[in-house]
N, C-alpha and C positions, 0 to 999 in steps of 0.2 A: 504494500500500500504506500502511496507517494506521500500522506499528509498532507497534502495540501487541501487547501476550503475547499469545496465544492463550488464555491462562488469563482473562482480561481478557473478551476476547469470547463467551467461555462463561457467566460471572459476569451479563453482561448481556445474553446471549441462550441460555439454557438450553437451547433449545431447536434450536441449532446453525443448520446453514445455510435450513434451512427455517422456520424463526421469520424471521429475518431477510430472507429474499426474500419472505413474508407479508406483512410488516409496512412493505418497501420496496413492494410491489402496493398495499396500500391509502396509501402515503403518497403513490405517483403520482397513483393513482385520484382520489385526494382535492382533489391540486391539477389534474388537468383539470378535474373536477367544479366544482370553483371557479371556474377560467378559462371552461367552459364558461359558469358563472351568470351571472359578470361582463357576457359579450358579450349575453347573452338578457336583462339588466337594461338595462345600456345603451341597446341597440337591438331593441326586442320586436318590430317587424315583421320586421329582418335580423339578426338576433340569432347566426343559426347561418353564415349567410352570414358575419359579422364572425370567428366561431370559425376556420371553414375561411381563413376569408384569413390570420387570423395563423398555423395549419398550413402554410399556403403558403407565409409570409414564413419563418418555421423552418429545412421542410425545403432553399429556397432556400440560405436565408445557413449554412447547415451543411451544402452540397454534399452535398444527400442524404444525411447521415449519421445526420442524426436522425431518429429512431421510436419509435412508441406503445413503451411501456417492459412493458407489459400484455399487447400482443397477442406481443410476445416471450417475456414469462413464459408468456403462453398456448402457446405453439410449442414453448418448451423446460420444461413443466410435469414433475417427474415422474410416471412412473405406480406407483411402489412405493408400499403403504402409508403410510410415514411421511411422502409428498407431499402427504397428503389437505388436507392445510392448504391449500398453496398450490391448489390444485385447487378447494377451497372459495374461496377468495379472489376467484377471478379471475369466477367471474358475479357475484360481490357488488360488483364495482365495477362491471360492465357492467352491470346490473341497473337500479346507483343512472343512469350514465348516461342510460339510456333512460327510467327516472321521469324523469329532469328534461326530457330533452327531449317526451315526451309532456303532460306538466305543463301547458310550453308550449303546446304545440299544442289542448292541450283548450281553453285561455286565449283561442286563437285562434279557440275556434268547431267546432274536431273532436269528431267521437264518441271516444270512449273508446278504444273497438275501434281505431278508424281511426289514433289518436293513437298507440298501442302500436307499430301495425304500421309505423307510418313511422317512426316512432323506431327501432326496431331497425334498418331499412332503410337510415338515416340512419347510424346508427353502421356497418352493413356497409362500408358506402358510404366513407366518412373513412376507416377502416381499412383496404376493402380499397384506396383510392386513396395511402392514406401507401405501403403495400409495392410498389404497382406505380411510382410517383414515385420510392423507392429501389433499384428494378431495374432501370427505365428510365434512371434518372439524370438526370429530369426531367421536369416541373411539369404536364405535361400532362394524367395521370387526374385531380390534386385539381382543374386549371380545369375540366374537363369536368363534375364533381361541383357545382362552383361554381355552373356553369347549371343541373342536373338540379334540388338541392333546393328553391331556389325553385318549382320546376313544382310539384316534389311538395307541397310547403306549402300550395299552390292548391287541391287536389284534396281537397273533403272531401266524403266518403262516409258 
């Protein structure tokens, strides 16, 4: 708990709890989006393979407690009106994800189409392997994902 008045967190988030889990959505988005560039900078042929190993090293050494902070706000989004924000938020950082990794992938020689569609595939993929690594309570779906997206990187249509 921060201690501060309530009067305080109003002053600087007018816009109450829903500004504020907004603006926590895009400041996570933001820094995968970044980690994500780092690894595709570094390493352009194993770019995304380097992403998912530090996912892995992560969820590891935080005994599965760590998780996409996104696909959480995605799960516990509201659905009343005044949600709309966050609701809005959350394909705008998926969105920008899958530009970058299509990005990629055109870079590498894919069609367009082709590039889109593994990119979203790809983020299903992380995603849905971070929730099953924290239900499992280990590391098994993200190695599995580890082998697959190479393959799929392969495959241009």
């Amino acid at each position: 708990m921060a201690n501060a008045p309530l009067g305080s967190t109003y002053h600087n988030f007018p816009g109450g709890k829903q500004q504020i889990v907004t603006k926590a959505i895009f400041w996570a988005g933001g820094k995968a989006a970044a980690q994500l560039q780092a690894c595709l900078d570094v390493d352009n042929k194993n770019g995304i393979s380097l992403f998912l190993s530090q996912w892995r090293e992560r969820l590891r050494k935080s005994d599965f407690r760590a998780g996409c902070p996104i696909v959480d706000a995605a799960i516990e989004a509201p659905q009343e009106p005044e949600g709309e924000k966050v609701k809005n938020a959350l394909p705008q950082v998926f969105n920008n994800w899958q530009s970058l990794i299509a990005d990629h992938l055109i870079s590498q020689g894919h069609s367009v189409s082709n590039a889109q569609t593994l990119a979203l595939g790809i983020i299903a993929s992380i995603e849905g392997a971070v929730v099953l690594c924290r239900a499992h309570q280990n590391i098994q779906p993200l190695d599995a994902i580890l082998k697959c997206v190479p393959k799929l990187m392969e495959y241009n249509a």
